[in-house]
C-alpha positions in Angstrom: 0.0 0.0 0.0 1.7 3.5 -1.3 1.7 6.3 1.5 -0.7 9.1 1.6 0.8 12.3 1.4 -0.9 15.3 3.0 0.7 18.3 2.6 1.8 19.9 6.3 3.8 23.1 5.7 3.9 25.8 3.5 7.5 27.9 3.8 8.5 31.4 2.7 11.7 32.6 2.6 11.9 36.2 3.6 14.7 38.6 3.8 12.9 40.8 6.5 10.7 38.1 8.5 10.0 40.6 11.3 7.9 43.0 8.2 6.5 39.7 6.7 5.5 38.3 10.3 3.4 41.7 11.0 2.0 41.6 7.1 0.4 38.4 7.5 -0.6 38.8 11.4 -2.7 41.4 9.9 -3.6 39.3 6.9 -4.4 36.0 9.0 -5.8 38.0 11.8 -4.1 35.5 14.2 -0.9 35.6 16.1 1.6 33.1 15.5 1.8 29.2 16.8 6.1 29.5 17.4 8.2 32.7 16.7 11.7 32.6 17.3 15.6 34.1 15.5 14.4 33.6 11.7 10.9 31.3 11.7 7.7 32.3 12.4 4.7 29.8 12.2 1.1 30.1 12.0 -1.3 27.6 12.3 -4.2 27.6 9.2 -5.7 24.6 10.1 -4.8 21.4 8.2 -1.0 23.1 7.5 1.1 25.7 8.9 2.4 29.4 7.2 5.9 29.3 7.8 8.1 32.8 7.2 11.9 31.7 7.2 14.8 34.2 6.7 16.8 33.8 4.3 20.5 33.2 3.9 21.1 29.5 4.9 21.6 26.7 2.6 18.2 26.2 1.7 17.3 29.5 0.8 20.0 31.6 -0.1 20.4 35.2 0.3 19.9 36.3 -3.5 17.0 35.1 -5.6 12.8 36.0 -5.0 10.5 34.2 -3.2 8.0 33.5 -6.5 5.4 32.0 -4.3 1.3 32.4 -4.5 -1.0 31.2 -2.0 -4.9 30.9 -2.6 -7.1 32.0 0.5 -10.6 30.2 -0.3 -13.8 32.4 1.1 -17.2 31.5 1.1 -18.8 34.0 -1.1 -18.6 36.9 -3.5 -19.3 39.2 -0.9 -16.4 38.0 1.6 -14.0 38.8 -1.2 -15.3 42.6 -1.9 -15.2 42.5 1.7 -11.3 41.4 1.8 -10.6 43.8 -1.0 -12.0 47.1 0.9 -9.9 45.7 4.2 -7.0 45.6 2.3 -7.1 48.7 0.4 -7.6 50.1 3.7 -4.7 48.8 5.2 -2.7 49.5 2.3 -2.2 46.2 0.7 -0.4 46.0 -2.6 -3.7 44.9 -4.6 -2.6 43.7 -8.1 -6.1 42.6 -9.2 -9.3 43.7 -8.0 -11.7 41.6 -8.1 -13.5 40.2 -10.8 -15.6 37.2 -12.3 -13.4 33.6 -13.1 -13.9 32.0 -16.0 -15.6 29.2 -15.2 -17.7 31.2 -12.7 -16.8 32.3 -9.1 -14.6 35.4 -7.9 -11.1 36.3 -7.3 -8.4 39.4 -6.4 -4.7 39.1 -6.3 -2.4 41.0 -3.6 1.1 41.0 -2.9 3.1 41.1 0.4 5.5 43.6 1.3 8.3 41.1 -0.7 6.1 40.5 -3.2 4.8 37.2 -3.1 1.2 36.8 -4.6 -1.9 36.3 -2.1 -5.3 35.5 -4.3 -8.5 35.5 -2.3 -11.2 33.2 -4.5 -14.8 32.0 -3.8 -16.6 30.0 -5.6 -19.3 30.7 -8.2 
């Protein structure tokens, strides 16, 4: 019998955790699970948001983070809702939102090191 995987973790390497920690504080509207020199983790549920500093063999100094999360919310309305939060917090919004194809709604933001946050209900 093979394994199940389940995914546990989701890490991003930051080059100023302390200004990434208070972004997605804000964001997750939680504190963190475990903050200590360089990793901060919050609990989501079924995985954990790690923010790792960079500069250590696993994620160099140099390079970008490149990575995009998907928030799910339940309905069109939570997502104009997001959207006015985060203008009024002064989010980075890259796309406002706006109809799917294939139905549903989503909006793209970036954190202050520009990795891509897309909030997304369902049709």
């Amino acid at each position: 019998m093979t394994p199940t995987l389940s995914l546990d973790a989701v890490v991003i390497p930051c080059r100023d955790v302390i200004r990434q920690r208070a972004f997605y504080e804000r964001i997750l509207e939680r504190p963190p699970i475990e903050a200590r020199a360089g990793l901060v983790r919050f609990d989501l549920g079924a995985l954990s948001l790690v923010l790792r500093a960079r500069g250590d063999a696993l994620f160099p100094r140099e390079g970008t983070p490149g990575v995009m999360l998907t928030f799910r919310l339940p309905s069109r309305d939570e997502v104009e809702r997001w959207h006015r939060r985060l203008l009024m917090a002064h989010v980075a919004v890259l796309d406002a939102p706006a109809a799917r194809p294939g139905g549903g709604t989503e909006m793209q933001v970036a954190d202050p090191e520009g990795n891509v946050l897309v909030l997304a209900a369902a049709g």
